[in-house]
N, C-alpha and C positions, 0 to 999 in steps of 0.2 A: 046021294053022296055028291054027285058032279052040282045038285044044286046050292047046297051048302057051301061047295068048294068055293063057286064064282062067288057067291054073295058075302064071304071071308074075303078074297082076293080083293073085290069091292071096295068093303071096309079097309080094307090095309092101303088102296089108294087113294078113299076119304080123305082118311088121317093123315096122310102124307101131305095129301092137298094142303088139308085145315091147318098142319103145321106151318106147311110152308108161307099158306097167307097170314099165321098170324105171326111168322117170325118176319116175315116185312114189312107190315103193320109197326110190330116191334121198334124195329131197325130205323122207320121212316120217323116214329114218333121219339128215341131215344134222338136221331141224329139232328133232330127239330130241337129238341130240348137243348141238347149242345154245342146248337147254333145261337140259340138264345139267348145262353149261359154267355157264351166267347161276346156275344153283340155286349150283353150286360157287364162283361167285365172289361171292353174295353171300353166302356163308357165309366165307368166306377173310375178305371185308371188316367182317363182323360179328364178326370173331374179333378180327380186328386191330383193331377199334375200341373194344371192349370192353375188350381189354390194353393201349391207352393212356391210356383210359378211368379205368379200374380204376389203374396208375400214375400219373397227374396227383391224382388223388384219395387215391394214398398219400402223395405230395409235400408235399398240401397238410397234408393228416394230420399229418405229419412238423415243417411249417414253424410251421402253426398250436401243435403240441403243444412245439416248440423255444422260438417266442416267449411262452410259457406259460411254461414253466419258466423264460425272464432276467426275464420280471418278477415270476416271486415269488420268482427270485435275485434281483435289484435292489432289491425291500422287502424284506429278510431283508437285505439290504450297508447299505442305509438304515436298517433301523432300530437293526442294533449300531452303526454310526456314530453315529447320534442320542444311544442309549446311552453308548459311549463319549465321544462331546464333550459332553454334559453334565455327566457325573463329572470330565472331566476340568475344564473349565470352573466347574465346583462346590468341586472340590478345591486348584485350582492359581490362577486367576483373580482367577473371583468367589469366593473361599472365605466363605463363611456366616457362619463361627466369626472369622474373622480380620476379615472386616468388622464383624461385631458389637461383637469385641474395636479395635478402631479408631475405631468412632463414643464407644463409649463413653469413649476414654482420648480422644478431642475434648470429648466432655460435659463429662468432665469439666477440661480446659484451659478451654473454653470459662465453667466456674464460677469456676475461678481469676483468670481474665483478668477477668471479671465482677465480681467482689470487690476484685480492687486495682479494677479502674477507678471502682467503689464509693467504695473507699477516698480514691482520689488525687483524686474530685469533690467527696468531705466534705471532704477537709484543704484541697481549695481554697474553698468555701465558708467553711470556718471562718476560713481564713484574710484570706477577702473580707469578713468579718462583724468580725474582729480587726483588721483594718485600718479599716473604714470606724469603728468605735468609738474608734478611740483617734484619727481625723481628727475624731471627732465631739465625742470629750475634749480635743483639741490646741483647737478652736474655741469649746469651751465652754470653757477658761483661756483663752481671747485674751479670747473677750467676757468672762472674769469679770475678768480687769485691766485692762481696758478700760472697763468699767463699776467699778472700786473706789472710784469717788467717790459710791457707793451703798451703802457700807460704813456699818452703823449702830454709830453712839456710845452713851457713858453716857448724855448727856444727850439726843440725837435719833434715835430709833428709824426705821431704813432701809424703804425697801416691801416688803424682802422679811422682815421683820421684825415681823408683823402681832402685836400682840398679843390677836388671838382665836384664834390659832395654837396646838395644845397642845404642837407640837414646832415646832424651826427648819427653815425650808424648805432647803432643797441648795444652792439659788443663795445663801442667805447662808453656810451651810457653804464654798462655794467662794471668795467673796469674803474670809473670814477666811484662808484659808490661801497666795491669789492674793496677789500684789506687784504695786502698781500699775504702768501701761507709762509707759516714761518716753517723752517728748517731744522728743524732739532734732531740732534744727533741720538739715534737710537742704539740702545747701549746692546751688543752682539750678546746672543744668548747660547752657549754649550749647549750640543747637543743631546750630552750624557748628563745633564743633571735630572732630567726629568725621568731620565732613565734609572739610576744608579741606585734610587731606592725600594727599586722591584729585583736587583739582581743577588740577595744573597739569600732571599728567598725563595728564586725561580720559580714565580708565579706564573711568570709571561716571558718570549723571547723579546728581548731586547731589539727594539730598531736602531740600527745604526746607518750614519749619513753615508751616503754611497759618493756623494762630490768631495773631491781633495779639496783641502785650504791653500788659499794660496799664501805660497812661503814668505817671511818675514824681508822688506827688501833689507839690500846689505850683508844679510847669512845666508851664506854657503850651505848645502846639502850633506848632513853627516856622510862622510866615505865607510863603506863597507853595509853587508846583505844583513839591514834592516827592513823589518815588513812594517806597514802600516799600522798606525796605533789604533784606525779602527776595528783593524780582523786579529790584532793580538786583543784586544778587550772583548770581543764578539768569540773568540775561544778561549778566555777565561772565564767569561763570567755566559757561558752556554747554557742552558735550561736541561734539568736529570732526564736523562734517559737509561731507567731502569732496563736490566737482562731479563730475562723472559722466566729464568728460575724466581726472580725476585718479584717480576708484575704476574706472575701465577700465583692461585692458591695454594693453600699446605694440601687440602683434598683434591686428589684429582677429578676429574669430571665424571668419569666411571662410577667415584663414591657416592660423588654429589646425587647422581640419578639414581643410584640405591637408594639414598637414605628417602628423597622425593617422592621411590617410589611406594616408599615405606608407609611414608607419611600418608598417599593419598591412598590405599588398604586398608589405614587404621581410623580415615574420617568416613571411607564410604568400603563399608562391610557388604561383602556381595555373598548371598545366600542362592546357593545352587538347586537345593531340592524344593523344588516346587510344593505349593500346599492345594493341594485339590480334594477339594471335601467332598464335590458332589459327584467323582468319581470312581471308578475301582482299582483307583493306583493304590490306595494304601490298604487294602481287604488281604492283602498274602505279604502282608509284613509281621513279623514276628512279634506278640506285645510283651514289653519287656516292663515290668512293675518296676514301682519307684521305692525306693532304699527303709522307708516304712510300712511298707508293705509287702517285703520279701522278707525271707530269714536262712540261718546257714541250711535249713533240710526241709525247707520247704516255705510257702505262704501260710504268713500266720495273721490272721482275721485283726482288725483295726479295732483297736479302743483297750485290748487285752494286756495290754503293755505300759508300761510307763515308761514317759522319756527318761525318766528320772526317778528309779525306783528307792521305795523307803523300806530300808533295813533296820528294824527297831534292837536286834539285839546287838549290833555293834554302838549302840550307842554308848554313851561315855553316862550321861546322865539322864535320868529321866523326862520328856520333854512335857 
C-alpha cells in the first residue's frame, strides 16, 4: 500500500512538473509569436505610412508645381494683352500721328478764327472811331452855325481871328464855310391835345403838365379862389374806379370752388374699393346675381325665358 502510495504521489508531481514546463514552453513561444506579430505590424504600419506619406507630398508637388506654371501662364496672357491693347489702343484710338495731326489743323483754325476776330474788333473799332468823328464833325458844324455871328468882317476882325496868329485858326475856317442856323419860330404845342382823345374813354390816366404858364403880359390875375385849369381837368376827366360790389363777381368765391370742385370729381372719378384678384379680400363677400338671372322667388336658369315673350292668342290676326 505505502508502495503504491509514493509511486501515485510521484506521478502527481510528474505531471505538475510536465505541466508546468510545458505551460512556459507555451508562454515563451505564444509571447515570441506576439512579438513578432507587434515587430510585423509595425512594419506593415510604417510602410503604409510612409506610401501616403511620400503620395500627399507628390500631390502637393504636383499642385504646387501646377499653380506655378498658371501664374507665369497668366503673366505671359497679361503681358501680350498689355502689348496687344496698347498697339492697338496707339494705333486705332489714341493714334499719336492722327492726334498730333488734329491738334495741329485746331492750331491752326484756332489762328484763323483769331485773325478774323482780329479783324472784325479793328473794323469795329474803326468803325466806333469813324462814327464817333463825324458826331464829333456833325457837332462841331451845329456849333460852328451856331456861333456864325462870330464870323469876322473886312472891317471887324472875329476871336478866332487873332492877328498875332501866323495862320487862320480851324474854327474860323469852319465858320467861313458853315451857313448860319436859321431861327424859326416853333409853333407852342397844348399839352392836352394829345391827351383829350383817350379821356372819355378812360383807357389811361391822363398826364397833365405839372409847370404853370406863364401869364399873358398886360392881364391881371382873375380875383377870387379859382384852382388851376390843370387839376380841374385832371378831376373831370379821372379814369373809373369801380366799387368793390361792381369789380366783384355775381358768384362769390365760396361758389366758385364748389362748382371747381365739381368739375374736378366729374373729369377724375376716384374708385375707392380696391380690385385684388389674387387675394382673399373678395371670398366672404356676398354674390349677388344680375337682374337676368334672378327672379321674384328665386333663381331661374338662363335661356328659359324670353326677353320678349310671344303670346299667340292675343293676337289680332293671324301671323
Amino acid at each position: 500500500f505505502y508502495i503504491f502510495r509514493s509511486v501515485d504521489e510521484d506521478r502527481k508531481i510528474e505531471y505538475k512538473a510536465a505541466v508546468k514546463i510545458q505551460s512556459w514552453f507555451r508562454g515563451c513561444r505564444v509571447r515570441a509569436y506576439l512579438r513578432y506579430l507587434n515587430k510585423m505590424v509595425i512594419f506593415i504600419q510604417k510602410w503604409w505610412r510612409g506610401y501616403r506619406s511620400r503620395r500627399y507630398f507628390r500631390k502637393m508637388v504636383e499642385t504646387a508645381y501646377f499653380i506655378m506654371k498658371m501664374n507665369f501662364y497668366n503673366e505671359m496672357a497679361v503681358r501680350i494683352q498689355k502689348r496687344w491693347r496698347g498697339y492697338y489702343v496707339r494705333k486705332y484710338i489714341h493714334n499719336y500721328y492722327a492726334l498730333k495731326k488734329y491738334l495741329e489743323a485746331i492750331s491752326v483754325n484756332n489762328e484763323i478764327v483769331r485773325s478774323e476776330l482780329q479783324e472784325y474788333t479793328e473794323m469795329k473799332e474803326n468803325e466806333k472811331k469813324r462814327k464817333d468823328q463825324e458826331k464829333k464833325e456833325k457837332e462841331k458844324k451845329y456849333q460852328a452855325r451856331k456861333m456864325h455871328y462870330l464870323l469876322s468882317t473886312e472891317q471887324i476882325a472875329g476871336i478866332y481871328n487873332s492877328p498875332f496868329r501866323k495862320s487862320l485858326d480851324p474854327m474860323e475856317l469852319l465858320l467861313r464855310k458853315s451857313k448860319p442856323l436859321s431861327h424859326r419860330r416853333q409853333q407852342m404845342k397844348s399839352p392836352f391835345t394829345c391827351e383829350l382823345y383817350d379821356w372819355p374813354t378812360c383807357r389811361r390816366p391822363p398826364t397833365f403838365s405839372t409847370g404853370q404858364a406863364l401869364p399873358p403880359i398886360g392881364r391881371q390875375k382873375p380875383q377870387g379862389p379859382f384852382r388851376d385849369t390843370a387839376e380841374v381837368l385832371q378831376q373831370r376827366y379821372k379814369p373809373l374806379e369801380p366799387t368793390l360790389r361792381v369789380a366783384a363777381s355775381i358768384n362769390s368765391p365760396l361758389e366758385k370752388a364748389r362748382e371747381e370742385m365739381k368739375r374736378e370729381e366729374w373729369r377724375n372719378r376716384i374708385h375707392d374699393n380696391e380690385f385684388l384678384p389674387f387675394s382673399s379680400y373678395h371670398k366672404n363677400e356676398k354674390y349677388e346675381p344680375s337682374i337676368h338671372r334672378s327672379g321674384k322667388y328665386g333663381q331661374e336658369t338662363y335661356g328659359i325665358k324670353h326677353f320678349r315673350e310671344v303670346q299667340p292668342k292675343k293676337w289680332v290676326a293671324d301671323k
